[in-house]
C-alpha positions as CSV (number, residue, x, y, z in Angstrom):
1,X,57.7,120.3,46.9
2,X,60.1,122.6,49.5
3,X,63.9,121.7,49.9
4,X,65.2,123.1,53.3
5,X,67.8,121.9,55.5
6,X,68.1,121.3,59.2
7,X,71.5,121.8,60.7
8,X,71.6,119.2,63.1
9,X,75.4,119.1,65.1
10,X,77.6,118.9,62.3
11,X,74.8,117.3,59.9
12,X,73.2,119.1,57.3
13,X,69.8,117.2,56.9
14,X,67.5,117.7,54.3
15,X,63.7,118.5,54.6
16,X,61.2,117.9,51.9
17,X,57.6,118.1,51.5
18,X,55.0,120.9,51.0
19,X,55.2,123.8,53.5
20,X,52.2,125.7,54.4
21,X,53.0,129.6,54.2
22,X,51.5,132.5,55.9
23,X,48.4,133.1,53.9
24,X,47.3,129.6,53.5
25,X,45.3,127.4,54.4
26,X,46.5,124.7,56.7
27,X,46.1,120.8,55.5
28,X,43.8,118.7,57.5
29,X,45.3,116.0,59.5
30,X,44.7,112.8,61.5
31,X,46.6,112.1,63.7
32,X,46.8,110.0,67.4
33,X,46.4,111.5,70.7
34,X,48.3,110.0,74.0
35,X,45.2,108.1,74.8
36,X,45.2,106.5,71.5
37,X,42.4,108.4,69.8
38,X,42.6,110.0,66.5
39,X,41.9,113.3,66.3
40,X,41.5,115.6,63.3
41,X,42.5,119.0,62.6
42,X,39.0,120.2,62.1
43,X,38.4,119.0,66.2
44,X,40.4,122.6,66.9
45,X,37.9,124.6,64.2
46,X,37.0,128.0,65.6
47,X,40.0,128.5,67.8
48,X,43.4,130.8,67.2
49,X,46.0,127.4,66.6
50,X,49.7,127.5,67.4
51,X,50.7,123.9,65.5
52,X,54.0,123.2,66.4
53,X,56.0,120.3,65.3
54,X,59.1,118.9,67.1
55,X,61.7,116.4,66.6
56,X,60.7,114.2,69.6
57,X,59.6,115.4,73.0
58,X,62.8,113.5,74.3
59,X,65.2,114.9,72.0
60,X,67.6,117.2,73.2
61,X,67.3,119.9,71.1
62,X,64.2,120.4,69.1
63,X,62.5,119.0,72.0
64,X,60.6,119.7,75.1
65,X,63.2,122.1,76.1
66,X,61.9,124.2,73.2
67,X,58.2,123.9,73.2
68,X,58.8,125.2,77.3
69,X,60.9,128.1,76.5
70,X,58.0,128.7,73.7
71,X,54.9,128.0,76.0
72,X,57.0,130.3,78.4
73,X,57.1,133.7,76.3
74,X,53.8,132.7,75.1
75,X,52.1,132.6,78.6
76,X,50.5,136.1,77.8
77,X,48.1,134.3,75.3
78,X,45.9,131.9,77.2
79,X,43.1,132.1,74.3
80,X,45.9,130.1,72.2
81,X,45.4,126.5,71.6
82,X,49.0,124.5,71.5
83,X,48.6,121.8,69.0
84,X,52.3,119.4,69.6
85,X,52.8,116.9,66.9
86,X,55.8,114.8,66.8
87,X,56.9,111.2,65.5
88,X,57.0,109.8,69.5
89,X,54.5,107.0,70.3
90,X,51.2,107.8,71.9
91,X,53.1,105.9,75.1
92,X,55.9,108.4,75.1
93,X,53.2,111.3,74.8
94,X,51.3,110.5,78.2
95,X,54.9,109.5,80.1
96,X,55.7,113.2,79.1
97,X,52.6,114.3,80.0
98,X,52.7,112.3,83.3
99,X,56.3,113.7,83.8
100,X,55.7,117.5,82.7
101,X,52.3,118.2,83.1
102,X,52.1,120.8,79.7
103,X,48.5,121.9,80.9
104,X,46.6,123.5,77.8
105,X,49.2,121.3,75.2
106,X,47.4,118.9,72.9
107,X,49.8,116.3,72.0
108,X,50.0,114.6,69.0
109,X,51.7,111.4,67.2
110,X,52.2,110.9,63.7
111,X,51.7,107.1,64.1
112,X,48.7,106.8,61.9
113,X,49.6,109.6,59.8
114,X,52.8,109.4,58.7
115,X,51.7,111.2,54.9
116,X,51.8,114.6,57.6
117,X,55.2,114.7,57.4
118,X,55.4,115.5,53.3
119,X,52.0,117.4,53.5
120,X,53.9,120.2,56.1
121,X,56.7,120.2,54.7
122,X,58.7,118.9,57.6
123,X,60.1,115.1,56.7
124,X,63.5,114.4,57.9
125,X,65.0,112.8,54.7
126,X,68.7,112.2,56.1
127,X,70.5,110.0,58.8
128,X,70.7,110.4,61.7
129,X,66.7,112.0,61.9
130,X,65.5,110.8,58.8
131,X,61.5,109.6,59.1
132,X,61.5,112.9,62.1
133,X,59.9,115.8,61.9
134,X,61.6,119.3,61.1
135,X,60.5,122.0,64.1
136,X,58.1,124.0,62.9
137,X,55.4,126.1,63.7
138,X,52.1,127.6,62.4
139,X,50.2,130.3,63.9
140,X,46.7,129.8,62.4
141,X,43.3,131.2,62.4
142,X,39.8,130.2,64.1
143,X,39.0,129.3,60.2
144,X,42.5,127.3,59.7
145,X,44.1,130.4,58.0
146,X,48.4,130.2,58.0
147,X,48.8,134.0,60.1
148,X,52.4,133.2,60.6
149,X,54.7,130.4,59.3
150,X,58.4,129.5,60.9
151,X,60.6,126.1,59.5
152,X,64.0,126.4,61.4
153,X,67.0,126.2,60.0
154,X,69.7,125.1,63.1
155,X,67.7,122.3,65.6
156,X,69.8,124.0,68.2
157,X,67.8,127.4,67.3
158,X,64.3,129.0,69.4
159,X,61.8,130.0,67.0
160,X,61.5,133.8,66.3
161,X,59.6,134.8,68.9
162,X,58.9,138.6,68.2
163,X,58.0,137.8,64.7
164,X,55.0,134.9,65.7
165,X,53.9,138.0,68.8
166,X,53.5,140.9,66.3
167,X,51.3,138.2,64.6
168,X,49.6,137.2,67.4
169,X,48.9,140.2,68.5
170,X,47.5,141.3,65.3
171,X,45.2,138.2,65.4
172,X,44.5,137.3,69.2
173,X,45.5,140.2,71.8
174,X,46.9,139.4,74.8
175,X,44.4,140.4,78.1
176,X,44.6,143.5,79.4
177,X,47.4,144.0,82.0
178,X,49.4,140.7,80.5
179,X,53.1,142.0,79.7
180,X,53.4,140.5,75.5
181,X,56.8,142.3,74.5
C-alpha cells in the first residue's frame, strides 16, 4: 500500500491505496454510469484508455476545470477513449453532462464501487476530502497495459502534459496534420 499526499489549500491530505504504475496492468472495475448502469473496465477492451480520476466534477480545483484544460491539449488524439471516474452521484454525472456536453467522455461514479478508491491508489483519507478521490490519471493500452501513470501532488496543479504526449505518441499517434506539441 502507497502513501502520498494531496496539498489541498493549506491541507496536507493523505492518499492511500495501491497505485497502478506504468508497466502494469490496470485493475478491473465496476463502476455506475450517469444512466445508472454499471459498467466494467473490460467494456473499454481493445481501445487506447486515458482513466482519469477527479475530485468531483463540481469541485473547484481537481474538477471539470481540469479534465477541460486536459480534453483541450489532448484534442489531437481523437482515437483516445476518456474514461472520468469520480465519487459524484450518477445524478450529478448527467446534470454535468446536460450542462457541459464532454462529447467522447465516459463518466463514471464510484457509487457501487467504492473498494476502487484503495485498488488505484487514490482514497482521500483526511478531512476536508476524505472518502474523494485523489486526481489521477492512467494512460493505458488496447490490452489494459499502465503506458503512463500521473498521481498529483498540489489539487491546484494540471497534470504533466508533455510527459502523458511523448507517451501517447509512442502508443497512439496523433493524425496526420493534427498539431500534438
Amino acid at each position: 500500500m502507497t502513501q502520498h499526499f494531496l496539498q489541498y489549500g493549506d491541507d496536507s491530505l493523505a492518499v492511500t491505496g495501491n497505485f497502478p504504475d506504468t508497466g502494469q496492468t490496470l485493475p478491473s472495475f465496476m463502476l455506475v454510469d450517469e444512466h445508472l448502469r454499471d459498467v466494467s473496465l473490460e467494456s473499454f477492451l481493445g481501445r487506447t484508455k486515458l482513466v482519469v480520476t477527479l475530485l468531483s466534477l463540481d469541485a473547484e480545483t481537481g474538477g471539470l476545470a481540469l479534465l477541460q484544460e486536459l480534453r483541450r491539449k489532448l484534442e489531437g488524439w481523437p482515437l483516445l477513449q476518456f474514461i472520468v471516474i469520480s465519487v459524484d452521484s450518477p445524478f450529478s454525472l448527467h446534470r454535468a453532462r446536460k450542462e457541459h456536453g464532454l462529447p467522447n467522455v465516459v463518466l463514471l461514479s464510484t457509487l457501487r464501487g467504492r473498494d476502487f478508491h484503495k485498488h488505484f491508489g487514490v482514497l482521500l483519507q483526511d478531512y476536508p476530502l476524505a472518502g474523494m478521490t485523489c486526481p489521477a490519471l492512467w494512460l493505458v493500452d488496447e490490452q489494459d497495459r499502465i503506458l503512463h501513470a500521473q498521481l498529483l501532488d498540489n489539487a491546484d496543479d494540471d497534470f504533466d502534459i508533455a510527459r502523458l504526449r511523448n507517451a501517447l505518441v509512442a502508443t497512439l499517434p496523433a493524425p496526420s496534420g493534427q498539431q500534438t506539441a
